[in-house]
Each structure stands twice: as structure tokens, then as C-alpha cells.
Steps between C-alpha positions, in 0.01 A plus 500: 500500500500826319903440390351206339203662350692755363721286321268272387330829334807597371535176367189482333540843324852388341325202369235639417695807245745153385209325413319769306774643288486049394157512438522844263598251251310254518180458219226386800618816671459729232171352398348523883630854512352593155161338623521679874447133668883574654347751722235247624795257531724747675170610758465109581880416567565810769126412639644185642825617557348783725290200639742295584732788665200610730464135603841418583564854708152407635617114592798658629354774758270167639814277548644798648240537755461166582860459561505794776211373722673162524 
């Protein structure tokens, strides 16, 4: 589990750099980042991200335990 967690991290963080050196040129972009809303944007995105990850590691440790007392 944390092999996979790792690379899905990893993963996420070359995506993440791909995707933003993209969006640099990009007029919405610019014109969020000029306005500070990208931050807000940015906040929102890596809330449910983080959300998601503690669910699925959470998910995972119940499956986990339900598995051993059967």
C-alpha cells in the first residue's frame, strides 16, 4: 500500500509541475493569478485530494482488518 501511495504521489507531483508550466501560458491563468482567485482554486483542488487520500488509506486499514479476523 505505501509502494503504491508513493507512486501515486510521485505521480501527481510530475503532473502536477507538466501541467503548470501549460497553464503559465494560458490568458484564464494569468488573469486568476493576477486576481489571487488561483490560490483559492489551488486550496480547493489539494483539499479534496488530501480528502480523498485519507479516505482511501482509511478504507484500506478497515478492509485490512476485516480480512484478518476472517
Amino acid at each position: 500500500m505505501k509502494n503504491k501511495l508513493i507512486a501515486f504521489l510521485l505521480s501527481m507531483g510530475i503532473f502536477g509541475a507538466k501541467a503548470q508550466g501549460e497553464a503559465s501560458s494560458d490568458s484564464m491563468a494569468s488573469l486568476m493569478r493576477s486576481n489571487g482567485k488561483i490560490y483559492v482554486v489551488v486550496a480547493v483542488v489539494l483539499t479534496i485530494l488530501f480528502g480523498l487520500i485519507a479516505y482511501l488509506i482509511r478504507l484500506d486499514s478497515k478492509i485490512s482488518k476485516l480480512e484478518k479476523e476472517s
